[in-house]
C-alpha positions as CSV (number, residue, x, y, z in Angstrom):
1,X,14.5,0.5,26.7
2,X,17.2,1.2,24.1
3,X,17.5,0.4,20.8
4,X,20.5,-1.8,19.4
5,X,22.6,-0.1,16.7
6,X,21.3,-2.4,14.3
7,X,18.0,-1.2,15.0
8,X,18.8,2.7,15.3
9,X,20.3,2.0,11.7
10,X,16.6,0.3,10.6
11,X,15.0,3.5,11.9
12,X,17.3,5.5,10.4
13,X,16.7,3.6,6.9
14,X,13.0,3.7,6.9
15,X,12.6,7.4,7.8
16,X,14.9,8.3,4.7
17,X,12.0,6.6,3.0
18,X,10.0,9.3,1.1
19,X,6.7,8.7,0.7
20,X,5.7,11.1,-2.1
21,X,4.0,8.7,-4.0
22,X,0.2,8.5,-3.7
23,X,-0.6,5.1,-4.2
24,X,-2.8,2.0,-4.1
25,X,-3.3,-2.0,-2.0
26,X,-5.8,-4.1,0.4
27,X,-9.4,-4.9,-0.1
28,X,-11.8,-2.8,-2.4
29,X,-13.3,-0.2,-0.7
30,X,-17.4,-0.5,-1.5
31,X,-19.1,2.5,-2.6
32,X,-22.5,1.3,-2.6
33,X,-24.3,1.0,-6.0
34,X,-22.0,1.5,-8.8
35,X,-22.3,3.7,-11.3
36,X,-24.6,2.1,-14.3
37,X,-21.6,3.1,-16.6
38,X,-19.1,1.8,-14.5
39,X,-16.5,-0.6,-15.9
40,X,-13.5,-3.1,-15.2
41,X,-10.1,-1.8,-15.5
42,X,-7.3,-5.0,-15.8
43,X,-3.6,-4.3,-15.3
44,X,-0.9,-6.8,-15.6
45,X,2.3,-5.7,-13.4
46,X,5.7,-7.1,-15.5
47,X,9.1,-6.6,-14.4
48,X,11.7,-5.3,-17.6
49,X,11.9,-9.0,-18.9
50,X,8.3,-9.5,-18.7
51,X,7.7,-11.9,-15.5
52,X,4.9,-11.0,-13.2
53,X,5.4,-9.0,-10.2
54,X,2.7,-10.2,-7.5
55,X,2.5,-7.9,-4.7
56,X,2.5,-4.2,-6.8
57,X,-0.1,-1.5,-5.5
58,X,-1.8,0.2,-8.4
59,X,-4.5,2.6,-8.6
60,X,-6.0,4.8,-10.4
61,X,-6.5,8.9,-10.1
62,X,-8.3,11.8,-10.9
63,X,-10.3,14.2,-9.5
64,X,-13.5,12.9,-9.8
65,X,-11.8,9.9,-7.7
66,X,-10.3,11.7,-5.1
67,X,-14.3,13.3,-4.2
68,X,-15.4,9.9,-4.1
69,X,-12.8,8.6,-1.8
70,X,-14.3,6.9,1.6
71,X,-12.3,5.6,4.3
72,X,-12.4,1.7,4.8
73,X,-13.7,0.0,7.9
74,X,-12.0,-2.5,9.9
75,X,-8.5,-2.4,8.5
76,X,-5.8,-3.8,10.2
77,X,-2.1,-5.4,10.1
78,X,-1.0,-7.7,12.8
79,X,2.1,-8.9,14.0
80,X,2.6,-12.8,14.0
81,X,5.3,-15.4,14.4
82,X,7.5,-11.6,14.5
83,X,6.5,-10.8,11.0
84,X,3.6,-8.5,10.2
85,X,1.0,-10.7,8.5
86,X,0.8,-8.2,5.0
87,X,3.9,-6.8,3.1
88,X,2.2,-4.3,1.7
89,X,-1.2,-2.9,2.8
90,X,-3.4,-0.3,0.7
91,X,-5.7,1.7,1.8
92,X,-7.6,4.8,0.7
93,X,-7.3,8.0,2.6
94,X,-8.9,8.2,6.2
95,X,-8.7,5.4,7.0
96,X,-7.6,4.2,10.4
97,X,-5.5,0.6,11.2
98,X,-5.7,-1.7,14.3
99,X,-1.9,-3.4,14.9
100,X,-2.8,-6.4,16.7
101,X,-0.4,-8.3,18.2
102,X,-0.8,-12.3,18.0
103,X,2.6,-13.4,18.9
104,X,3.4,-14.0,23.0
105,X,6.1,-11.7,22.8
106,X,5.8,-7.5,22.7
107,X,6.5,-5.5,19.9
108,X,6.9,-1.7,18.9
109,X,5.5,-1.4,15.9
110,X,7.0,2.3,14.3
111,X,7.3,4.5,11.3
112,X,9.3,7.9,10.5
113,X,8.1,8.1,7.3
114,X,6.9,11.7,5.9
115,X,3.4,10.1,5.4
116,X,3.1,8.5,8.9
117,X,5.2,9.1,11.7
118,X,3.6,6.9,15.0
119,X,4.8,4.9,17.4
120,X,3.2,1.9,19.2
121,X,5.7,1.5,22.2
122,X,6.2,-1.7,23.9
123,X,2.7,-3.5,24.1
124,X,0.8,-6.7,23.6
125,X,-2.7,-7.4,22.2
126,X,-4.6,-4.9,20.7
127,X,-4.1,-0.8,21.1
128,X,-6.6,1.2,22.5
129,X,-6.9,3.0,19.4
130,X,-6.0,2.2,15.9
131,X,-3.4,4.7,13.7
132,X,-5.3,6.9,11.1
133,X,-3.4,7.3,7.8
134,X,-4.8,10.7,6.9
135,X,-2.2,11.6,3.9
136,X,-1.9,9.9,0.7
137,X,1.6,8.5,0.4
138,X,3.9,5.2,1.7
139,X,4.6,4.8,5.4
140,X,7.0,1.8,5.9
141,X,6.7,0.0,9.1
142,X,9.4,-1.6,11.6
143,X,9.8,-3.4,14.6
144,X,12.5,-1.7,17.5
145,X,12.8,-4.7,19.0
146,X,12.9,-7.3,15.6
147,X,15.0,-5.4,13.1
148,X,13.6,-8.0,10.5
149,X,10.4,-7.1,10.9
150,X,9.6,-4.8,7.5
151,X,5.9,-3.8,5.8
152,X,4.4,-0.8,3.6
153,X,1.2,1.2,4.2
154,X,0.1,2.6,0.8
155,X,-2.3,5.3,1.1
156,X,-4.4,6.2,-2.1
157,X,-6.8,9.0,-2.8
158,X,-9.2,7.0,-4.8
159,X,-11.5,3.6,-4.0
160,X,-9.8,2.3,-7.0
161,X,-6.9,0.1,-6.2
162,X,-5.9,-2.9,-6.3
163,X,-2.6,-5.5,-5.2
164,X,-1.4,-7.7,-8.1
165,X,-1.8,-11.3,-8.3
166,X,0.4,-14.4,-8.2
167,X,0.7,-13.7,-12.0
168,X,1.0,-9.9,-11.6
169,X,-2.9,-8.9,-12.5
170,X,-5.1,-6.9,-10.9
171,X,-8.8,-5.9,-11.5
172,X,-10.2,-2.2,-10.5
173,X,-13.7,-3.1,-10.8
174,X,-16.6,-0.5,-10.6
175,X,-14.4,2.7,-12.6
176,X,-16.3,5.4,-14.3
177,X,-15.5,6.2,-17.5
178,X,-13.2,8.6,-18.2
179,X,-9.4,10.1,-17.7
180,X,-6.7,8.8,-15.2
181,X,-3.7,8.7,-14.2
182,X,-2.4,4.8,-13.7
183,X,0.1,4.4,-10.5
184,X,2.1,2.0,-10.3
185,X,4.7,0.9,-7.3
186,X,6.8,-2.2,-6.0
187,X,8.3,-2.7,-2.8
188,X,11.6,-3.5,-4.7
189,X,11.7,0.2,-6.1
190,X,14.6,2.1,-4.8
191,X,14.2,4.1,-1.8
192,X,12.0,7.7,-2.6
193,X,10.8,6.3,-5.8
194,X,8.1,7.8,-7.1
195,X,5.6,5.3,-8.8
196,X,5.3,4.6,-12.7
197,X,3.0,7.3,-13.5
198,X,1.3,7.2,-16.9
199,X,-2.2,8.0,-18.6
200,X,-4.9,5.7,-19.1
201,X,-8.4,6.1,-21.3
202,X,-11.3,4.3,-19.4
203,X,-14.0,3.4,-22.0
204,X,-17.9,2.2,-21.0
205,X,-16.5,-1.2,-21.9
206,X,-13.1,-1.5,-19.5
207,X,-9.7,-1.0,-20.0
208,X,-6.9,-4.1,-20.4
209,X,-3.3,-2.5,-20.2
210,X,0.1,-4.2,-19.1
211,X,2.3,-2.0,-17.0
212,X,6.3,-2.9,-16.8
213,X,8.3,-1.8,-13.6
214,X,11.8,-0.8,-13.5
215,X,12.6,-4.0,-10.8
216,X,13.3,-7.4,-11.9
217,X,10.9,-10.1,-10.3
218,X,13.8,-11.7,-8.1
219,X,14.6,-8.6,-6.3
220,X,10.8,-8.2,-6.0
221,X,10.4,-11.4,-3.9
């Protein structure tokens, strides 16, 4: 089947989308007992005028957290009423998605980004088997067949992550002690982006910090 222009120029956008960042969103991934020491790190996500930006993958990184890293189980994104039912997805390293489809009509779900390249061709239901994200970095994800059809894959090499709220917080619960490097990223960040990159001091008691993004919270939407 071929594409429309309109959707040869989607594909074309999303695979100029770089995905050098190595970043952080979905459920938190469960180690198993915590640490004794272990902590709660809170971010708020502003935009430049300080409103909240709901929706922001953050995460945190070292090297201690990239050997503790575990896939998660059971992830998935579907496709329903022709949207994908999450914006933006995070999920640590390893780990492998299920694209269901819910709607009665077929999609081919794809993405050329550097992080992911895949395609699910034509189907409905569930694939056989799910796509394994298996390098840190943002795949974005399309539709060929319904050019408004638009979500993020946001693979981290740590289990601590997190998606910001409706009033731009997020809370990394379960964080050692120690140095890391706070990630920060918005889907309304220009093309290739990297993500706000800056250090962060984890004491035994937590960490509060408040993390302002170069996007203003109406573009963000």
């Amino acid at each position: 089947m071929k594409s429309s222009p309109c959707g040869r120029a989607a594909r074309a956008a999303l695979a100029s989308a770089a995905a050098s960042l190595a970043l952080a969103v979905a459920p938190a991934l469960s180690l198993g007992v915590a640490p004794a020491s272990a902590a709660t790190v809170t971010v708020t996500v502003q935009d430049a005028a300080g409103l909240p930006l709901p929706g922001s993958a953050v995460f945190l990184e070292s090297d201690a957290a990239r050997a503790a890293v575990r896939p998660l189980a059971g992830a998935e994104i579907a496709q329903q009423h022709k949207q994908f039912t999450q914006r933006v997805t995070v999920v640590p390293v390893g780990t492998a998605i299920q694209f269901p489809n819910r709607d009665t009509v077929r999609h081919h779900v794809y993405s050329y980004s550097p992080t992911k390249t895949f395609e699910l061709k034509l189907y409905a239901g569930t694939p056989s088997k799910p796509v394994l994200f298996d390098k840190p970095g943002i795949a974005v994800l399309g539709c060929n067949i319904h050019d408004t059809m638009i979500a993020w894959v946001v693979v981290v090499p740590t289990p601590y992550y997190g998606l910001s709220d409706a009033a731009g917080r997020v809370q990394l619960a379960d964080v050692p002690p120690g140095s890391y490097r706070l990630r920060s990223w918005n889907p309304a960040f220009a093309v290739g982006a990297p993500a706000l990159d800056q250090p962060l001091e984890v004491a035994a008691e937590g960490a509060r910090t408040v993390v302002k993004l170069p996007v203003s919270a109406a573009a963000a939407r």
